[in-house]
ZADO-1210 file (C-alpha; in nm, 4 decimals, padded with zeros to 6 digits):
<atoms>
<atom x="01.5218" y="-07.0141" z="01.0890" code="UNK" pos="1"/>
<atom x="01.6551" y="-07.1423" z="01.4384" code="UNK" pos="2"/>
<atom x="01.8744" y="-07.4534" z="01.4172" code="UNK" pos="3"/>
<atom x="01.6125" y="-07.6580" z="01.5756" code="UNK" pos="4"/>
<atom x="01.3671" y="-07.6397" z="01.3445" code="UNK" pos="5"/>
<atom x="01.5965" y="-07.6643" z="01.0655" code="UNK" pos="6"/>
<atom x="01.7228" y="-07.9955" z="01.1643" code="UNK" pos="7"/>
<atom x="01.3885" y="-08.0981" z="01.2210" code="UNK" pos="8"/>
<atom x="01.3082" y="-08.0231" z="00.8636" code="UNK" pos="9"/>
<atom x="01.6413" y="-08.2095" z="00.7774" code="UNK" pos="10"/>
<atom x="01.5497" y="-08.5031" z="00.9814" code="UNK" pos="11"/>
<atom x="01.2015" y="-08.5665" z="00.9145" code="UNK" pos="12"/>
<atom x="01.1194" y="-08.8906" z="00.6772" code="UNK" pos="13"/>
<atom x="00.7957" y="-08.7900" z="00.5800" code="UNK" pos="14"/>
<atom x="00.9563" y="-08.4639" z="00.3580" code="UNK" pos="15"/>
<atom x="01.0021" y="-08.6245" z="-00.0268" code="UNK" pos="16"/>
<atom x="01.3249" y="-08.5948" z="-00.1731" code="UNK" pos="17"/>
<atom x="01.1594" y="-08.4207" z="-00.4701" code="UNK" pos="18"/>
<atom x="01.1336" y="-08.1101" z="-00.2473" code="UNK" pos="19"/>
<atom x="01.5003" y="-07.9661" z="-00.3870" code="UNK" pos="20"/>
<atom x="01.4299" y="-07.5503" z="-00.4247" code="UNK" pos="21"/>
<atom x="01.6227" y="-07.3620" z="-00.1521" code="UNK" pos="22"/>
<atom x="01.5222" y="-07.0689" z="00.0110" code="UNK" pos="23"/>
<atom x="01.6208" y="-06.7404" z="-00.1163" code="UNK" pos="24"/>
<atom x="01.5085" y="-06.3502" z="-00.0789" code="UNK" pos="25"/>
<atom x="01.1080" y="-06.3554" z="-00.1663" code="UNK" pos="26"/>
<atom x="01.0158" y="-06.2709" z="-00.4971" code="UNK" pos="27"/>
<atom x="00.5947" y="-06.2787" z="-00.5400" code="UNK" pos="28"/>
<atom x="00.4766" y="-06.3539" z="-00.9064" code="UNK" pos="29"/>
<atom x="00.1792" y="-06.1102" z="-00.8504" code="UNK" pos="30"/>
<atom x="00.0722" y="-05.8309" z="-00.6594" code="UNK" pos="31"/>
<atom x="-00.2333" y="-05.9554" z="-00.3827" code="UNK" pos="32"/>
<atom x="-00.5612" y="-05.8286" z="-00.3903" code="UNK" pos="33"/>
<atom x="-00.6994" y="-05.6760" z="-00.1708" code="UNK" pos="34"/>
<atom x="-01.1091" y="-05.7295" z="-00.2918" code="UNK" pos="35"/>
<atom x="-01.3139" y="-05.8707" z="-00.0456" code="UNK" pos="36"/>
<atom x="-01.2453" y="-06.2784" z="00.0302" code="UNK" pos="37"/>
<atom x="-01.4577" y="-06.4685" z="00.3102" code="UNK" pos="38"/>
<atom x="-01.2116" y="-06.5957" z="00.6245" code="UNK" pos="39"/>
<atom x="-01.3642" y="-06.9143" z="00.6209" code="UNK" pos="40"/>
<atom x="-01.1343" y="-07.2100" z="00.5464" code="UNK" pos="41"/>
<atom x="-01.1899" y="-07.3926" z="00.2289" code="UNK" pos="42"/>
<atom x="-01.5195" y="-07.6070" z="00.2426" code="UNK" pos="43"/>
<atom x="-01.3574" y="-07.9262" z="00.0948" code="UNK" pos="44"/>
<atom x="-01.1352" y="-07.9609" z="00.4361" code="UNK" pos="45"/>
<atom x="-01.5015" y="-08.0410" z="00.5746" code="UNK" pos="46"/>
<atom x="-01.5184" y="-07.7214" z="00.8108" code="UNK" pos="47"/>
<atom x="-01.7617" y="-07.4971" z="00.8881" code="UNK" pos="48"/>
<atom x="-01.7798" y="-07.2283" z="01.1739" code="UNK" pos="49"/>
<atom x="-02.0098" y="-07.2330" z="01.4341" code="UNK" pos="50"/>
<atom x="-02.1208" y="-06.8807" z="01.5791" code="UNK" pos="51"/>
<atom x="-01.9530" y="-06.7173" z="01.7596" code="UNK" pos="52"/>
<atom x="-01.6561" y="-06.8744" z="01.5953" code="UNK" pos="53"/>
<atom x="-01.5972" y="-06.5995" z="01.3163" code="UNK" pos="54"/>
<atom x="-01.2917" y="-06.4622" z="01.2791" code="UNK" pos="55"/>
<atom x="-01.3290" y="-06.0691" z="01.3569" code="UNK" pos="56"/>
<atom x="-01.0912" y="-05.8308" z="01.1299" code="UNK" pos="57"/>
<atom x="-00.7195" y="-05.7851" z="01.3490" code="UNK" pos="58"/>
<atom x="-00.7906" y="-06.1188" z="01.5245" code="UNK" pos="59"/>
<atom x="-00.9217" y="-05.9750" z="01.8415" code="UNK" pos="60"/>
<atom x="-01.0682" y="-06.1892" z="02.0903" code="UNK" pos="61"/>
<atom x="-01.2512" y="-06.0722" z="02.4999" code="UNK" pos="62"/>
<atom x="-00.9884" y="-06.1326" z="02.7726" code="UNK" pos="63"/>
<atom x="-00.6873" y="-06.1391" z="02.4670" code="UNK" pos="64"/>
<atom x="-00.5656" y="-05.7599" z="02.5175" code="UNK" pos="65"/>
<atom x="-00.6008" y="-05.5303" z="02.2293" code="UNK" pos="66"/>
<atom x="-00.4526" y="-05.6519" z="01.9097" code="UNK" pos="67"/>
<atom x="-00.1630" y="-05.4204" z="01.7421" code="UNK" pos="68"/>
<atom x="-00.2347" y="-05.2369" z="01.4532" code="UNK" pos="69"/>
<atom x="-00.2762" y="-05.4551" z="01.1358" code="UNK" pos="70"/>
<atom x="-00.0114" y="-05.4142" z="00.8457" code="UNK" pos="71"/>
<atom x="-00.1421" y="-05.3338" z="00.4967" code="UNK" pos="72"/>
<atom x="00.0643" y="-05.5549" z="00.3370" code="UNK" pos="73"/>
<atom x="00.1363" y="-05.9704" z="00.4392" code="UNK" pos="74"/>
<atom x="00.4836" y="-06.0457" z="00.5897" code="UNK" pos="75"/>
<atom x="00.7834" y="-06.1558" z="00.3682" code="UNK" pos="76"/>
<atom x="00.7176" y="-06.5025" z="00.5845" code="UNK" pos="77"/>
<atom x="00.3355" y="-06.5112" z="00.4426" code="UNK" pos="78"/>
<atom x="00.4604" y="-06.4230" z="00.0977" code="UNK" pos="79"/>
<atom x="00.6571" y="-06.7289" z="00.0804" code="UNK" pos="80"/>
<atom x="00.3457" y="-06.9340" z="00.0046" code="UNK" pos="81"/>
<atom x="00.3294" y="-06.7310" z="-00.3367" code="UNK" pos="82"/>
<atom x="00.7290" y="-06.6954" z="-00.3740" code="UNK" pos="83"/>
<atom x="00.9434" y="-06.8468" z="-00.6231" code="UNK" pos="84"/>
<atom x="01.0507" y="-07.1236" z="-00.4107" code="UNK" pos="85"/>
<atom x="00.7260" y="-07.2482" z="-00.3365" code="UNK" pos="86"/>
<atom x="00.6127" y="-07.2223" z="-00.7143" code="UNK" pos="87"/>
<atom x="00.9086" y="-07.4528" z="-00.8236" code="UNK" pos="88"/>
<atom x="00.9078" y="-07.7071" z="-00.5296" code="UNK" pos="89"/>
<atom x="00.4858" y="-07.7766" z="-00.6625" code="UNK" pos="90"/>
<atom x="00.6276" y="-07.7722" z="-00.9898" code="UNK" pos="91"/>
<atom x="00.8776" y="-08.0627" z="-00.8783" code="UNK" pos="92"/>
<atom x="00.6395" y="-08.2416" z="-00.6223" code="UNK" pos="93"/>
<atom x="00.4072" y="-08.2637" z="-00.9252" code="UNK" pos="94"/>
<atom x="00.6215" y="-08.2963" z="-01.2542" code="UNK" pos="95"/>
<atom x="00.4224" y="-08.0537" z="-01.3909" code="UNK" pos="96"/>
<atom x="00.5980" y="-07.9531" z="-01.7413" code="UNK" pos="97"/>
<atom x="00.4696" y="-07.6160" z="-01.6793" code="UNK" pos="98"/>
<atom x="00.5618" y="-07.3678" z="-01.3936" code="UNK" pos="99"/>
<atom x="00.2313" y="-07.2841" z="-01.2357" code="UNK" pos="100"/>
<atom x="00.1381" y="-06.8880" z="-01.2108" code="UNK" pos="101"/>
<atom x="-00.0182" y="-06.8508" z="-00.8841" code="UNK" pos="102"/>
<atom x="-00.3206" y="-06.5456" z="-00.7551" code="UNK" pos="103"/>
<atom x="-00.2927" y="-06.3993" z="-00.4309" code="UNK" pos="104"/>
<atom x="-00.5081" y="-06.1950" z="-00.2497" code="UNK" pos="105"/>
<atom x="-00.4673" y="-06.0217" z="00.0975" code="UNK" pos="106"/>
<atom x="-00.8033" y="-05.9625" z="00.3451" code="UNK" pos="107"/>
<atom x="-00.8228" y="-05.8863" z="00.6772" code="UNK" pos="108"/>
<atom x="-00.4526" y="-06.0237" z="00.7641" code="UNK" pos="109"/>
<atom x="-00.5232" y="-06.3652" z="00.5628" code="UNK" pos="110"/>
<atom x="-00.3304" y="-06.4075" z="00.2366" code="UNK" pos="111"/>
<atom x="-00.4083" y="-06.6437" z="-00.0133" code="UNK" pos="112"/>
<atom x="-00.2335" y="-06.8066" z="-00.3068" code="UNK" pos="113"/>
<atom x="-00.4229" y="-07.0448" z="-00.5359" code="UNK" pos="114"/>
<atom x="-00.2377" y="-07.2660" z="-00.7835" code="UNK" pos="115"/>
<atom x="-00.4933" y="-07.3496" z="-01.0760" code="UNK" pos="116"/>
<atom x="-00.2994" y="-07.6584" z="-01.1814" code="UNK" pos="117"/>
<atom x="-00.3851" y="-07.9021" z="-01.4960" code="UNK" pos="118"/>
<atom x="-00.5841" y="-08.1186" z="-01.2176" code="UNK" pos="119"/>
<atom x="-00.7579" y="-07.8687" z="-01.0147" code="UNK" pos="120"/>
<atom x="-00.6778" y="-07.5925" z="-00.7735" code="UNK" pos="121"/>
<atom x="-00.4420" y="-07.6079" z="-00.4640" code="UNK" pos="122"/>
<atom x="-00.4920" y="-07.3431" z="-00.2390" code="UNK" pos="123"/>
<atom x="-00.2155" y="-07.2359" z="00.0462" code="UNK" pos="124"/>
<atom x="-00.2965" y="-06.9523" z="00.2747" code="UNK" pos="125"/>
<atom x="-00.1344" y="-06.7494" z="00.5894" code="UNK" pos="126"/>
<atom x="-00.3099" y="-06.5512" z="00.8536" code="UNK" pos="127"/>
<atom x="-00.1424" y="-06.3216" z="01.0258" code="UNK" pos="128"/>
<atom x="-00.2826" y="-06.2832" z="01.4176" code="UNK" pos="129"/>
<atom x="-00.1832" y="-05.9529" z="01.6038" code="UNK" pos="130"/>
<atom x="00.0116" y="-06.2234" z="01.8717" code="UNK" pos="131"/>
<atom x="00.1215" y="-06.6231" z="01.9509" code="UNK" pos="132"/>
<atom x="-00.1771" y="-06.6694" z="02.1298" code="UNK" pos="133"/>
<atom x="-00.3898" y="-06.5301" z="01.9172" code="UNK" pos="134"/>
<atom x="-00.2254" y="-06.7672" z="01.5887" code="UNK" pos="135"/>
<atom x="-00.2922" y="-07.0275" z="01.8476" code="UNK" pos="136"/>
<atom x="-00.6271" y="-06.9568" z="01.8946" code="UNK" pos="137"/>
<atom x="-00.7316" y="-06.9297" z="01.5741" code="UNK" pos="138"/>
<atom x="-00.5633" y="-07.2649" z="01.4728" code="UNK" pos="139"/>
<atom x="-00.7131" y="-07.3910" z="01.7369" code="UNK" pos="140"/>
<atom x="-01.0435" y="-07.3055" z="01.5918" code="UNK" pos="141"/>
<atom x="-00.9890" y="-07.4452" z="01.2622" code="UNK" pos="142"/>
<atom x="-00.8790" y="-07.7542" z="01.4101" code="UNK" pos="143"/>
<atom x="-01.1898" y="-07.8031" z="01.5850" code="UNK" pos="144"/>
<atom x="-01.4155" y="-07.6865" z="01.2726" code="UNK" pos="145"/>
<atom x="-01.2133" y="-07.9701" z="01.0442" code="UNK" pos="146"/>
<atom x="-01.4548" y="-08.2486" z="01.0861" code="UNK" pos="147"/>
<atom x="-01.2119" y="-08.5184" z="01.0326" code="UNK" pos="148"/>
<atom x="-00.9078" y="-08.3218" z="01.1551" code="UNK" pos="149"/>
<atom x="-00.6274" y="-08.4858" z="01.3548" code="UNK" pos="150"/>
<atom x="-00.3407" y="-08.4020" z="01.5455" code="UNK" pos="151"/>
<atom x="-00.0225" y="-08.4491" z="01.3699" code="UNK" pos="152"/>
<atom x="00.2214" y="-08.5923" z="01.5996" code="UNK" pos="153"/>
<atom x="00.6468" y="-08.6773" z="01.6496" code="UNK" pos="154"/>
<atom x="00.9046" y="-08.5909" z="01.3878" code="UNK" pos="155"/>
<atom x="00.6564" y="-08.4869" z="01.1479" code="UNK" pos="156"/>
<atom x="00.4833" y="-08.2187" z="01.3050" code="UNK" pos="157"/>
<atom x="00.7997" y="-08.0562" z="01.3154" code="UNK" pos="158"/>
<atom x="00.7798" y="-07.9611" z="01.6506" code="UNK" pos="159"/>
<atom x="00.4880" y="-07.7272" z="01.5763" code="UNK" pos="160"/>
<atom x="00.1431" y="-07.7558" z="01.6914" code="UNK" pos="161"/>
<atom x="-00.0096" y="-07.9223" z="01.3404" code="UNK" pos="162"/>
<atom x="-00.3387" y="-08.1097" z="01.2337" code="UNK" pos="163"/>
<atom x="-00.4234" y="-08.2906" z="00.9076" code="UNK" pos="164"/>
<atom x="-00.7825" y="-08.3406" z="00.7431" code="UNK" pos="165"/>
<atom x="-00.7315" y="-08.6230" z="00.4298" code="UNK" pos="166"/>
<atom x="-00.6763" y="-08.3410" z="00.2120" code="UNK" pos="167"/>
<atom x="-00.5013" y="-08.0643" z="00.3755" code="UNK" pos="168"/>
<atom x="-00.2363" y="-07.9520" z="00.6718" code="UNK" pos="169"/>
<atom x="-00.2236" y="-07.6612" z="00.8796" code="UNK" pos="170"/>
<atom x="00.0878" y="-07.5556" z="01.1152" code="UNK" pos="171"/>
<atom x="00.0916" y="-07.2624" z="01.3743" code="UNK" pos="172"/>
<atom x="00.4210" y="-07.0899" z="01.3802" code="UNK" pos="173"/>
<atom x="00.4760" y="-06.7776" z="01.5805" code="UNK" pos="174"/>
<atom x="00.2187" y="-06.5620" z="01.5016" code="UNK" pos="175"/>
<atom x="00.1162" y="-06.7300" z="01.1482" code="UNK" pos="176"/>
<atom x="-00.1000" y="-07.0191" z="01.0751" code="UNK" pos="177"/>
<atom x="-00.0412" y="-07.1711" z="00.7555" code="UNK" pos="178"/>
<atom x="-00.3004" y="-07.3924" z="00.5539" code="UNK" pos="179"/>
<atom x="-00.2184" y="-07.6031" z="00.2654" code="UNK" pos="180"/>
<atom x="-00.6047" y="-07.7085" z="00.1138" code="UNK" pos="181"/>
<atom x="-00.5247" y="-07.9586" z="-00.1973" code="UNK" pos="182"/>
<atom x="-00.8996" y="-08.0868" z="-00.1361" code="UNK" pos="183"/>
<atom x="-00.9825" y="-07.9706" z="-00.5093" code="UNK" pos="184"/>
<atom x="-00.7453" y="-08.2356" z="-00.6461" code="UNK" pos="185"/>
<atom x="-00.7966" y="-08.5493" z="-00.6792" code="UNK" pos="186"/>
<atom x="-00.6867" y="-08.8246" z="-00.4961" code="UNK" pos="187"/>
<atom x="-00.3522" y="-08.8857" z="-00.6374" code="UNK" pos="188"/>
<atom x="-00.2022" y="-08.6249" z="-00.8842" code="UNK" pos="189"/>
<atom x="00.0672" y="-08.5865" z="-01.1210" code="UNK" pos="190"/>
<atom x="00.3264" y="-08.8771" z="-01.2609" code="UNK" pos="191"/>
<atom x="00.4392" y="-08.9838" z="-00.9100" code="UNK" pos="192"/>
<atom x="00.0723" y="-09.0120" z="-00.7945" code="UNK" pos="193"/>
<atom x="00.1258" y="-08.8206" z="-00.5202" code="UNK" pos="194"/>
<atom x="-00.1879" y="-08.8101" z="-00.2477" code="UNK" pos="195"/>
<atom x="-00.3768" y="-08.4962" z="-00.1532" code="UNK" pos="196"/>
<atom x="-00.2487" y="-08.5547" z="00.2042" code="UNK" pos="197"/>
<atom x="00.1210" y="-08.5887" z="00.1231" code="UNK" pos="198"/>
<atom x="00.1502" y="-08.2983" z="-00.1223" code="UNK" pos="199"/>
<atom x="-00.0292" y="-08.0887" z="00.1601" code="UNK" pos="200"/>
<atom x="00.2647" y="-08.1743" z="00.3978" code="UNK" pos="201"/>
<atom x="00.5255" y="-08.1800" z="00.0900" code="UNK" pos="202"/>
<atom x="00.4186" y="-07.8099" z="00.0537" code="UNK" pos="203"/>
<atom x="00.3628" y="-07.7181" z="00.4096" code="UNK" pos="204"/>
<atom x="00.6657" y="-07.8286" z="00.5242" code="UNK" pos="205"/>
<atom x="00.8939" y="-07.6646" z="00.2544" code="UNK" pos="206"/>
<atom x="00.7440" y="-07.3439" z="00.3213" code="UNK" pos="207"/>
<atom x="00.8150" y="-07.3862" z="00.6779" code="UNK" pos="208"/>
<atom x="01.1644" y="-07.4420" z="00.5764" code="UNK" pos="209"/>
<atom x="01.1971" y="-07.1072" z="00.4534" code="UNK" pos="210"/>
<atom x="00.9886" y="-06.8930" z="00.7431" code="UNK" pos="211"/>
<atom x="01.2847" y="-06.7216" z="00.9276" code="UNK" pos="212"/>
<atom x="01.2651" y="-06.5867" z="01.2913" code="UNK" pos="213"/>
<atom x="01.0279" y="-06.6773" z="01.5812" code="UNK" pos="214"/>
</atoms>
């Protein structure tokens, strides 16, 4: 990761201190999927998609240039969301006694890993775009579908475009936007009593820690 960001990550309040796990060489608890999955973003971060604002398969959008061909498998960046590191920061964030086994799955350049925890399910996902712009343009999109989404702003956006909803947080980096949905929780989870919102960021932020590159 470039020395800016990770003294941003360093620097930046907002992070708990329960976030300890390192990063490390990414080691996925499960193989993903690859049956069918709809692209829409999780209904409890109060989207939905207009038409016209579907997301077509290789991210492709008129005026955009043709996109490069799509990899069959997610990037060892995208994988992080399901990778050890991620697993055991939750785990901490949460005092959970028991390490939670997450599912993946992997559909038209979007992987998803769900965490069915003791409270409910927290969802994290990464779509890969075919370019920058076209990350940016599809986080663009879901920021404008999130009906009570909001720039996030300063130190704590990390120096990444980023927007919060009261129960999720979703940063573009590169040519990955990342979404952390905890909006099947409820409002305060685990023995620190630890907000939708905050875990959200807790997790986003950790796995931004470990993206390398860009």
């Amino acid at each position: 990761m470039p020395t800016r960001i990770m003294k941003m990550v360093a620097g930046c309040a907002a992070v708990s201190a329960l976030v300890l796990t390192g990063c490390a060489p990414v080691a996925v608890t499960r193989a993903p999927s690859t049956s069918p999955r709809s692209l829409t973003p999780p209904s409890s971060m109060g989207m939905s998609m207009a038409p016209g604002q579907t997301m077509a398969p290789g991210d492709t959008m008129p005026g955009m240039g043709a996109a490069t061909p799509s990899p069959a498998q997610p990037s060892d960046a995208a994988r992080m969301i399901c990778a050890n590191e991620t697993i055991l920061n939750i785990k901490k964030i949460l005092g959970l006694a028991a390490t939670p086994v997450p599912d993946s799955a992997w559909n038209d350049q979007l992987y998803t890993c769900t965490y069915r925890l003791p409270y409910g399910s927290l969802v994290l996902s990464v779509k890969q775009s075919a370019g920058d712009a076209l990350a940016r343009s599809y986080f663009e999109r879901l920021r404008a579908a999130a009906t009570t989404g909001q720039a996030i702003e300063g130190m704590a956006n990390l120096g990444l475009p980023a927007f919060k909803t009261g129960t999720s947080v979703s940063f573009v980096k590169d040519n990955m936007t990342l979404l952390v949905d905890a909006g099947h929780l409820p409002a305060s989870v685990g023995p620190h009593e630890v907000s939708r919102s905050a875990l959200a960021y807790e997790v986003a932020t950790a796995v931004l820690a470990c993206w390398q590159g860009g």
